[in-house]
Every structure is written in C-alpha cells, then in structure tokens.
MITORBA-601335 format. One record per residue (C-alpha): x, y, z; residue in one letter. Coordinates in steps of 0.25 Angstrom, whole numbers, plus 5000, padded with zeros to 4 digits. Layout:
<sites>
XYZa/...
</sites>
This chain:
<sites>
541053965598x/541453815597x/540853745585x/540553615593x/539853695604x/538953765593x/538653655585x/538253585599x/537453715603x/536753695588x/536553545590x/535753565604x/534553645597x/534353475593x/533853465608x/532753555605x/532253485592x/532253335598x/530753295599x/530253375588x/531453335578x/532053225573x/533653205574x/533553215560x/533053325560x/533853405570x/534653455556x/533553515550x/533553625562x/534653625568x/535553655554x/534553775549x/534453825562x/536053845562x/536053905549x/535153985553x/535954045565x/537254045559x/536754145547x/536054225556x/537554235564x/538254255552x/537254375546x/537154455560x/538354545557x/537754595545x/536254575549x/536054725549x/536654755537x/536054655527x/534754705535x/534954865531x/535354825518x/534054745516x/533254875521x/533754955511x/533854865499x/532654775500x/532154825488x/533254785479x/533054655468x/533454545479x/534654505471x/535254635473x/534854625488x/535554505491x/536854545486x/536754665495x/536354595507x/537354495507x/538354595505x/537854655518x/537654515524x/539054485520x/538654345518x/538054265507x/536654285515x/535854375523x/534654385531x/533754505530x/532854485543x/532854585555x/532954475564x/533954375567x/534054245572x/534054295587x/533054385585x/531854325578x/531854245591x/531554355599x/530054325595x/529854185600x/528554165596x/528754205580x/530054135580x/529654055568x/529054185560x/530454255564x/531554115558x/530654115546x/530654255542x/532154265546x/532554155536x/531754215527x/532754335528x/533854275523x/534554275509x/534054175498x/535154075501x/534854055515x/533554025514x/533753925504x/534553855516x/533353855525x/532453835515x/533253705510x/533153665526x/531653665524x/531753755538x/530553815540x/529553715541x/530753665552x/530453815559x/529053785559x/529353655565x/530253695577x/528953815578x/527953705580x/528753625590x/529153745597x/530553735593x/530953865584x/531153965595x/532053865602x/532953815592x/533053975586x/533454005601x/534453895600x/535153935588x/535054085591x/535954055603x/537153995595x/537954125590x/538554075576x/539154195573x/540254195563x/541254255573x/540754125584x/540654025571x/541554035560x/540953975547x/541953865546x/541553825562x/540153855557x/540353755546x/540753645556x/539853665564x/538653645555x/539353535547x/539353465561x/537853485561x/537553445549x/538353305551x/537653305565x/536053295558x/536353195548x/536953095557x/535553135563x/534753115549x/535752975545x/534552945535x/534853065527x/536153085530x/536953035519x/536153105508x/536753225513x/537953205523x/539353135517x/540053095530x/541153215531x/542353105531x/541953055518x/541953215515x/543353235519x/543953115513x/543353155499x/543753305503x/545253255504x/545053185490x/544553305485x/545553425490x/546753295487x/547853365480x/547153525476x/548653555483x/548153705480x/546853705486x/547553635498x/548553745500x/548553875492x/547653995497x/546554045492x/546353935483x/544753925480x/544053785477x/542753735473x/541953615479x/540653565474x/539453455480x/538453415473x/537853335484x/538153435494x/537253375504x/537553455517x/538753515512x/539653415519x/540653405508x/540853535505x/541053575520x/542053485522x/542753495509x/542853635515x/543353615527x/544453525521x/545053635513x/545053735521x/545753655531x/546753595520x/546853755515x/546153885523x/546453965511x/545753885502x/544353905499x/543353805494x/541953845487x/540853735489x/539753715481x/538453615481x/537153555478x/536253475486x/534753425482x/534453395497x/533953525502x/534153525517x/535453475513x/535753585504x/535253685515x/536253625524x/537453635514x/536953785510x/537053825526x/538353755528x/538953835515x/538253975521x/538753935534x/540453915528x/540254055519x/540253975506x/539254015495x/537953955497x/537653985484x/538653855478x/537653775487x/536653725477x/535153635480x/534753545471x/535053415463x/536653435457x/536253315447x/535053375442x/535253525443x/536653555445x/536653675453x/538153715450x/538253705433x/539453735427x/540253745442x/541653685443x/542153645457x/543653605462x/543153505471x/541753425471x/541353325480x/539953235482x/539253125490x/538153095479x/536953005483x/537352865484x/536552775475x/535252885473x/534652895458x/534253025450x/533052975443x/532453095448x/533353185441x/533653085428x/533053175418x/534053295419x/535153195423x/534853125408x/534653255402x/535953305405x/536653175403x/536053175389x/536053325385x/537253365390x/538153225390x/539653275394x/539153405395x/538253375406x/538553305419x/538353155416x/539053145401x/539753015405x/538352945410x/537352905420x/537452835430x/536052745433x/534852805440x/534952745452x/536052815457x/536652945451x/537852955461x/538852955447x/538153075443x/538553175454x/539853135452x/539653155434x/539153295441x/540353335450x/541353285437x/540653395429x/540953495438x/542553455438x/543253575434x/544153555422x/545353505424x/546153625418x/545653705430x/545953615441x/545053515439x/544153455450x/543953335462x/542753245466x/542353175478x/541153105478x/540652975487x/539852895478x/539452725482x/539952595474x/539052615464x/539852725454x/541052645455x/540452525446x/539052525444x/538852515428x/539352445418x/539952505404x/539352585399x/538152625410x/538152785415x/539152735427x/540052665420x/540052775410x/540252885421x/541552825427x/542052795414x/541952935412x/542552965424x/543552875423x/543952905410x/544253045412x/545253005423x/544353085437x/544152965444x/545252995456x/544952905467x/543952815472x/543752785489x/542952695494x/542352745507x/542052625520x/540752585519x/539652645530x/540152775527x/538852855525x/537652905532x/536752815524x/537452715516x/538452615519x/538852585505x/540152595500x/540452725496x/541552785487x/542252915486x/542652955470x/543753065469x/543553105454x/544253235448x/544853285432x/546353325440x/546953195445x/548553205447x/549453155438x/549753025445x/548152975447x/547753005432x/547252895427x/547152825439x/545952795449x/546252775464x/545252685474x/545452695487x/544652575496x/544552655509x/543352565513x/544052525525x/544552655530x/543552695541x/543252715556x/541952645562x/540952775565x/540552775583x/539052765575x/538352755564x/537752865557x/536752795547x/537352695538x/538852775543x/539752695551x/541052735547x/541952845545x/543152885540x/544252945549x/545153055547x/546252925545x/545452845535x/545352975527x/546753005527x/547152865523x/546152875512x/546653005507x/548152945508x/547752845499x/547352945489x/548453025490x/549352905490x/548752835477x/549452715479x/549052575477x/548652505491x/547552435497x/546552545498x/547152625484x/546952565471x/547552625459x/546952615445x/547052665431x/545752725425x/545652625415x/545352515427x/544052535430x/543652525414x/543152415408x/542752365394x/541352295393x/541352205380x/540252135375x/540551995372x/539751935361x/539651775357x/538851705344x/537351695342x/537251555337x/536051485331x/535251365334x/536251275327x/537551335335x/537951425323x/538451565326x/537351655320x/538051795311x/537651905306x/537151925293x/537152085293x/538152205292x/539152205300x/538752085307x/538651985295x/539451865297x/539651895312x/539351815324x/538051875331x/538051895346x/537051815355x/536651905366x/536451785375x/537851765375x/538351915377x/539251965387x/540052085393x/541452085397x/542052185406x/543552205401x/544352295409x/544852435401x/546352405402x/546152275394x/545952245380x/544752195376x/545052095365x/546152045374x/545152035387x/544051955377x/545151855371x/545551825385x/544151815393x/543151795384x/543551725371x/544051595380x/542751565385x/541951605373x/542751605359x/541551645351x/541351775358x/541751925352x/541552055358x/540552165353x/541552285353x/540252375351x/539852355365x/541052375372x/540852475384x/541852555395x/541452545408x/542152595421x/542052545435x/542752545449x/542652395456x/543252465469x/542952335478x/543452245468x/544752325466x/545052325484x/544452185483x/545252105494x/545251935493x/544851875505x/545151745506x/544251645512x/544551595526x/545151445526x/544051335526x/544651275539x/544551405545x/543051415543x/542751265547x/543151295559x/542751415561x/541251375556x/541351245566x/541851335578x/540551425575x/539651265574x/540151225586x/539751365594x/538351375587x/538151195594x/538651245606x/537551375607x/536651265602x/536851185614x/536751295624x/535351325619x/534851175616x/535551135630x/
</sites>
C-alpha cells in the first residue's frame, strides 16, 4: 500500500473528531489509535500460538512466561486476548469493555505506551460522544500488515503524523519536536568522518538522547545511516520526562523493531536512566533557558559527593537555566578515547556560549571543555527557527577524537544567513533550512578554511585572565596607609573603593598587559595575584561582527527633506 495514501486514510479519522476535539488534540487519538492497529497487524501470524502457549503455561512465574511467549510472538511483545482488533467490534454495544480489556492483554511494555498516552480516559471520551465504535471501525479498515507496510514505511508514515499534530499543538511544540532540518544537519555533523561506519558491513553503532521528546532525532539519525550504509546498524537509546512524549517515542521504537527497552521515562538529569552506558554517537535539544530548582537537591548532591566522578565535576551552571548540564551529562557518557571515542550534537541558545564570568559554574564548565580539547565546532543557526522561540540558537559539536589537523583548534561557523523563507509560519517558525543551506553548511565544516562564515581559533582564544587591580588606602591627610602585620607590614593597603578587574586575554602576559594599560593611567596601582581567575568564553557576534559605515550626512539631509516636503503636501490635501 502507498504510504501517502495510508497515512491520508489515517489522517481522515480527524473528520470524525472535529466538534468534539480540539485540533490539538487530534494527536492524542489518532497516534494510539495507529499503534494500536499496527501491533495488532504485526501480532496476527502468531496470535494463535502465543495464545496455546498461554493456556498451558499460565501458571508459570510471570517472568518465565514472557520469555516464552515472546518467543512464540517472535517479537518483543504479545498480546494474550482471544479477540483481536477486528473482532471485539463485532459487539458494538460493549466496544468500550472489549478496547479496554484487549489493551489490557498485552505484554508489560505495551501498556506502559497506552498508559503514558493517558488513553483510556480518551476511550471513555470518544464512548460518551458516541465516537469509539466509529474511529475503531476506521482504523480496523487499514490493513497495516508487515507484508503491506514494511517498518521502515511504517516509520515514515508515523513520523509524518507526529510532525502533522504538532504543527496542530504550536504552543507545545517545541518542548518536544526539533525541526527535522535542524536534525539532519547535526546528523551530518555527527556521522562526519566515521568512514567505517559509513561504509564497511555490519558495522553496529550506538546513539543515545536524553531529551528524546518524540524520538525525532533518533529516527532520522536512523534513517541517515541506513541510507549512507544499509549494512550498518544503529542502536538508539533514550529518556524523556514528558510522558505522552515518551509514549510516542516508545511506539515509534516498537513500530522500527529496535528494543523499547533503551527507551527510558523519566528526568535524565535527576535519575539517569542509562548509568554506566557508553554510546558512539549522542545528540540532544535541551530546554532553552528552563531551570532545575526542582531537582537542585540531587543535582548538588552529585556535584558535591561525587565531583569528577559524577556528572557536573567541572561546575554549575545558575538555576535559572540548566541547559550546560545535559550537555556535562552526554560528556560523561563519551566513550573513551582508546576505544573509539564519541560525538555530540546538541542546540543549545546564546546563553552557554558567554554567560559567566571567571570563575562562575559556566565559565568553569567551558573551561573544562575547552581545556580538554572537545569543543569541535560551533554553528550558529538563523534566527526563527523553532516552534516556539525565535532566539538565536546555536548547534555545538563536542567529541574526545578530533583529527589531527583540528586538535587544538575551535571552528565557528556564522550560518545565520543560510535559510529559505517558510510558505507559513508555524508558531514562532519562519524559516527553514534547505537541502542547499545544509550542504554549504556541512562544506564549511569539512573544508575548515578561514572565510567569511568559518572562523578558526586556537583553544587558547576564548580564555581570559581576570586580575584584580588593587590602588592605596590613603588617610585623611593624603598619606598611603601600610600595614602594620605579618606579611602585610610595611605594605601599601588596598581601598576597596578603588578596586577593579581586568580581563587579559590568555595568550598575553599579564605583567606585560598591566604595564601597558593600566599602570599609564594609574602608577600607584598593583595587582593581587591571589585573586586571579581563568575564565572561558565565546563572543561569536563580536568575532562575525561586520563595520557598517554610516551613510553620508548629505545623503540623509536630503533624504529626511524629500520625506518633509511629502509629509506638507499630505498636510495640504487634508487641511485644503
């Protein structure tokens, strides 16, 4: 069956909800509804074998009896009710009774996925407006048999749906849908230069989001290698604290034949749902700007029991937006170096880039990163890019295996301007990138050349020294007050009044940056060596700043006296 023509068939049962459902909340029907359907395609083979095998081992520990009837399903579920999704419709008037007890039939972790969908007051719903039997008919009509519908198509098609409901629910959109452009560019950055993943057989890799949201990301990350290399085989894992989300993600996961068991609920920063896992590739749109006052406690126990051993060693970032500590969470699940090391995509806004002076969690965490040499790349993304924000936003590339000639080097690419005008608007969204902007973004990468979008820096660049520049307490009569104890006897004392900071760029020498801009506009001054703190940040605007000059004077006379004498000459027409 065509996949457009089924995804259409699909999409019409949001005919029958309009009036008693919002647009926003076609989704909420529509995606479990198909789930629903395509499992119980998927299971009908076997259906009569898993349901002997539960007759005459339903008495075994129920451990035991999952592992045999998923053998005898051949799948990773089953479903153990006598009826099927055809057949409880058969008696219209208990249609209800009948969807309830047949979800209710099926293995632990498909249940979780209705559960998280919060589906059955939604059945009882579509009961009380009369609705139930007629969407049920609906779906029990489209045949999405395995043999019609292969899981890649299957994939598609419910990708497709998912994008379709939350350009419907733009409010909500962004917290859990990354625009699949934006997907693919960081895809292309990830997969850059794994020339073994991208061409030998049967190589396996291991991709990992710990704000999975819908799954996008690992979907088409999917998608992207499998076209790149059909022999190759990616494993997606995942958490996701929203729980329709999760559900949605989970069903995509059972929907491709990956193990729904890499798919994790919950809150990553909090509970990591994946300890001690290491992953090849990991990719993430955290929360813009959203602070973790709620989980601050265990963040701060972590950061202070375990230091470098935890997560957040290198610091933390301030309350109010904990964005830096997803991506201190992905570095710690970088696979060592020695066995292949690893690369990360994550979107994060202006804010990581600067935010901080020396010495505050921010700064600290990309000194660290910094420092250590994982800081790859840095793209800044148009503005108006996502479903609900039109800030600026910024893709970082991070990994522990650069290639020999970007060690020590950081690469900023200003792709700001590279986009195409969307037909309409979808919430704060108004552009896109094309299938061109992303090429010319990923051959600026791959060409790390100096040029007007690609700048090239030593690590050393973004560091900074801040000194603090100390000048004489004097007393009433204009004599500089000493000290008259320990180490400070005989010694000019500082007047905090007078106090001030100086941010000297790492690359120079101190002494030699104070003698030349300090010391000629204040002789008496010295600096307190004891206060000296490395800080790290990224002033991307400033570093692509372009000079405009001002237009001539005579230029704007006469423009501003052509616009004087057409604002007279309405004022005639109306006074006249």
């Amino acid at each position: 069956m065509n996949t457009n023509a089924t995804s259409s068939l699909i999409w019409s049962v949001a005919d029958l909800l309009r009036g008693n459902f919002r647009q926003s909340e076609y989704g909420r029907v529509i995606l479990p509804f198909t789930i629903l359907r395509r499992l119980d395609c998927v299971l009908e083979t076997t259906k009569p074998a898993v349901l002997k095998e539960h007759q005459t081992k339903k008495d075994m520990p129920a451990a035991a009896l999952d592992r045999f009837l998923v053998k005898k399903a051949g799948y990773q579920f089953y479903n153990t009710s006598p009826m099927t999704f055809t057949t409880l419709l058969g008696d219209s008037a208990n249609v209800r009774a009948n969807l309830t007890n047949y979800i209710g039939s099926f293995s632990d972790n498909v249940r979780d996925v209705f559960e998280r969908f919060n589906f059955q007051p939604l059945i009882d719903r579509l009961d009380q407006d009369n609705l139930l039997f007629l969407v049920a008919k609906k779906f029990a009509a489209i045949d999405l048999h395995p043999n019609l519908v292969s899981n890649a198509h299957m994939g598609a098609m419910f990708e497709e749906l998912i994008r379709k409901f939350a350009e419907l629910s733009n409010e909500t959109a962004g917290e859990h849908f990354t625009p699949r452009e934006v997907i693919r560019l960081m895809v292309e950055f990830l997969f850059a230069g794994d020339d073994e993943a991208l061409t030998q057989p049967g190589v396996v890799r291991a991709l990992y989001d710990p704000t999975a949201g819908t799954g996008g990301m690992l979907s088409v990350a999917e998608e992207h290698l499998h076209r790149l290399n059909p022999m190759a085989r990616l494993v997606v894992f995942g958490q996701e604290l929203n729980p329709e989300s999760y559900a949605i993600c989970k069903a995509d996961m059972l929907i491709k034949g990956q193990d729904i068991s890499n798919v994790i609920y919950g809150n990553t920063l909090s509970d990591d749902g994946l300890i001690g896992k290491r992953f090849d590739y990991m990719l993430s749109n955290p929360p813009f700007g959203v602070e973790w006052k709620k989980i601050e406690k265990s963040i701060r126990d972590e950061y202070t029991k375990k230091g470098y051993e935890g997560r957040f060693g290198p610091g933390l970032p301030r309350v109010s937006d904990g964005s830096l500590l997803f991506l201190l969470h992905l570095i710690s699940k970088m696979r060592p170096k020695a066995e292949g090391g690893s690369r990360i995509g994550i979107v994060l806004n202006g804010s990581p880039l600067f935010t901080g002076g020396a010495g505050s969690g921010e700064s600290e965490i990309r000194k660290w990163i910094i420092e250590n040499d994982w800081l790859e790349t840095i793209v800044a993304l148009p503005t108006d890019m996502f479903y609900n924000t039109g800030i600026s936003t910024y893709v970082w590339i991070v990994t522990n295996h650069k290639r020999p000639e970007r060690q020590g080097k950081i690469q900023l690419i200003n792709a700001a301007e590279f986009y195409q005008k969307m037909r309409k608007s979808l919430g704060s969204k108004r552009k896109e990138l094309g299938v061109l902007d992303i090429e010319r973004i990923v051959k600026l990468y791959g060409e790390f050349e100096e040029s007007e979008h690609s700048k090239i820096f030593d690590n050393a660049d973004f560091g900074y020294s801040t000194i603090t520049v100390e000048r004489p307490l004097c007393d009433e009569h204009g004599n500089v007050v000493l000290g008259s104890k320990g180490k400070q006897k005989g010694q000019p004392q500082p007047d905090s009044s007078l106090r001030d900071t100086e941010n000297v760029p790492l690359k120079d020498d101190i002494q030699a940056y104070f003698e030349r801009e300090v010391l000629p506009h204040v002789p008496d001054a010295w600096i307190d060596h004891d206060k000296t703190k490395v800080g790290y940040e990224i002033p991307f605007n400033r570093l692509f700043y372009k000079y405009v000059p001002p237009r001539p004077l005579e230029e704007i006379d006469t423009e501003l006296k052509a616009l004087s004498a057409e604002i007279m000459d309405l004022l005639k027409e109306v006074t006249a």
